[in-house]
N, C-alpha and C positions, 0 to 999 in steps of 0.2 A: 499728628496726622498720619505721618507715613506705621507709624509703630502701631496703631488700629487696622491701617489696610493691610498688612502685615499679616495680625491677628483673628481678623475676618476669613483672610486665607487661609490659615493654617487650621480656625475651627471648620470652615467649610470641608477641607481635608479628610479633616477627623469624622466630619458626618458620615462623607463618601465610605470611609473605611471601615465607621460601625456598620451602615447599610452593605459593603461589600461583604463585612465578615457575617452579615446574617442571612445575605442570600446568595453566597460565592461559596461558601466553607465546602459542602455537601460535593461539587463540581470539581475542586481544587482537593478535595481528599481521594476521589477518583481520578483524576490527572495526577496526584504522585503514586496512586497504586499503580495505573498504567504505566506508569514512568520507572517506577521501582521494579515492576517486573520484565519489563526488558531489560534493564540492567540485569538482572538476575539473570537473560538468557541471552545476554552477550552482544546486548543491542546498545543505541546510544540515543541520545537527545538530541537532536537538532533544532534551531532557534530561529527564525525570519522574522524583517520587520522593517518598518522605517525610518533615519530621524531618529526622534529621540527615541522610537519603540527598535531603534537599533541599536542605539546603545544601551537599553534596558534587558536585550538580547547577551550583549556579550557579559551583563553584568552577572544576569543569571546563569550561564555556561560557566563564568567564573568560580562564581559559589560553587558548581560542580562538580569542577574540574581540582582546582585549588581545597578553599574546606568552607563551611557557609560563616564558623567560627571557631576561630586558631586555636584558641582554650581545648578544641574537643577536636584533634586532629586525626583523621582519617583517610583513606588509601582516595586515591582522585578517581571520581565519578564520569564516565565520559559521555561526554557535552560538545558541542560545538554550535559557534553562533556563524550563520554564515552572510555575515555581515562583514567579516575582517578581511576581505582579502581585497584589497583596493585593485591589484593589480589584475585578478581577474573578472571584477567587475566592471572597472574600467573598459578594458577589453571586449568582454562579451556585451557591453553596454554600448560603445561605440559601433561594433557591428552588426547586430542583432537586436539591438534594443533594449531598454530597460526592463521592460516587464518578465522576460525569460531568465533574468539573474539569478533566480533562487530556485525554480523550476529546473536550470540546470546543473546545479551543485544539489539538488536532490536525487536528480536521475544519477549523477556520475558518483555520490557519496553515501546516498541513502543504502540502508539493505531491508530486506522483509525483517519486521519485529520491530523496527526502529521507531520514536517516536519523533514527531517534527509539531511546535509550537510555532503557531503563528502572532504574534502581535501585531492590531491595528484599532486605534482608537475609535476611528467609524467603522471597521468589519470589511473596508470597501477595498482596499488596496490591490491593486491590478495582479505584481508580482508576488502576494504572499497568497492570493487566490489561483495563481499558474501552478505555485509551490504545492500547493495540497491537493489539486488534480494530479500530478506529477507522484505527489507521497502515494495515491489511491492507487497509482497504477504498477507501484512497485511496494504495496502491501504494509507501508505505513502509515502508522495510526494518527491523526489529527485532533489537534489541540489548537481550539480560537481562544486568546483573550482580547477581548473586544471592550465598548463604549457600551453603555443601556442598548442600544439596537441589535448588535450584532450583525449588524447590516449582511452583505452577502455572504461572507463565510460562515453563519448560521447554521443557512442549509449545505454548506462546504464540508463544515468538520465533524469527524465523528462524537469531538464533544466541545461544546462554547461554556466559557467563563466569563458572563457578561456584567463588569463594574457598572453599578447601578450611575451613572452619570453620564452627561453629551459632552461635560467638559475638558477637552483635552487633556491640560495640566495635571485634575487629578484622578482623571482615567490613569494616564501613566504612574501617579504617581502609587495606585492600587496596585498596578499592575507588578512596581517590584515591592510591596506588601506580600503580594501575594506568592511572585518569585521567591521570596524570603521563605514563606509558610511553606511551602509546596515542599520547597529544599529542605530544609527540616524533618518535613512528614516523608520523603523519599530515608532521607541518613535514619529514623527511627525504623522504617519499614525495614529497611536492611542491615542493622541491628548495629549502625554505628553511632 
């Protein structure tokens, strides 16, 4: 019993991912050119998110930063996920509230060129939609990966990658698919 619902899961998976890769690739090949070309002009990645689309955040910075695979190592990529810093989230969340978390490690980290990805499974998340008013006003480019809606960061970001699914699980679980891809097609853009 349990090794069927298992297997239902993981094929359902597999659907999400062949539908993400036939109507995500096009979106996701433009988000690591975007991304490849700041890096080339001295710019960085930033990441926002929630939950699990926060640690999906630092996963992807990782790849970035570190190498996406050891076999084919190359010089670090710079990334940041601004998810990691407890102590000043903490902080700025107790005073000020949660929604400005990520809105203010943009204003204080961001620069023009920079690029900031936002992940949210419904599109809807308070403080990764402050984050990319915040990027507009200091000239960075905006990246949604979202659920099938794309809910409000939609009309937020300058470009949405919407995994064709409402289901959480394997929304996310597209989402570092596709982290995966992106990072790859950035390392080949830039000839490593």
């Amino acid at each position: 019993m349990a090794a069927s619902s298992i297997q239902a899961h993981l094929l359902t998976s597999a659907e999400v991912k062949t539908a993400t890769a036939n109507e995500c690739a096009a979106a996701a090949a433009t988000a690591a050119e975007t991304i490849a070309t700041a890096l080339q002009h001295g710019g960085k990645l930033l990441l926002c998110g929630n939950g699990g689309s926060a640690g999906d955040c630092q996963h992807i910075a990782a790849e970035f930063v570190a190498t996406l695979d050891h076999r084919r190592p190359r010089k670090g990529l710079r990334a940041l996920a601004l998810t990691t810093d407890s102590s000043f989230i903490t902080a700025y969340s107790n005073d000020f509230g949660f929604d400005g978390i990520f809105a203010r490690q943009v204003e204080t980290l961001a620069d023009q060129g920079d690029v900031l990805i936002g992940l949210s499974t419904s599109g809807n998340s308070g403080n990764v939609l402050a984050a990319f008013a915040a990027a507009r006003d200091r000239g960075v480019t905006t990246i949604a990966m979202t659920g099938a809606s794309g809910g409000k960061m939609a009309d937020a970001a300058d470009l949405l990658i919407a995994v064709p699914s409402s289901e959480t699980p394997l929304v996310q679980e597209a989402h570092i698919a596709l982290g995966h891809a992106i990072t790859a097609e950035v390392e080949t853009l830039l000839g490593h």
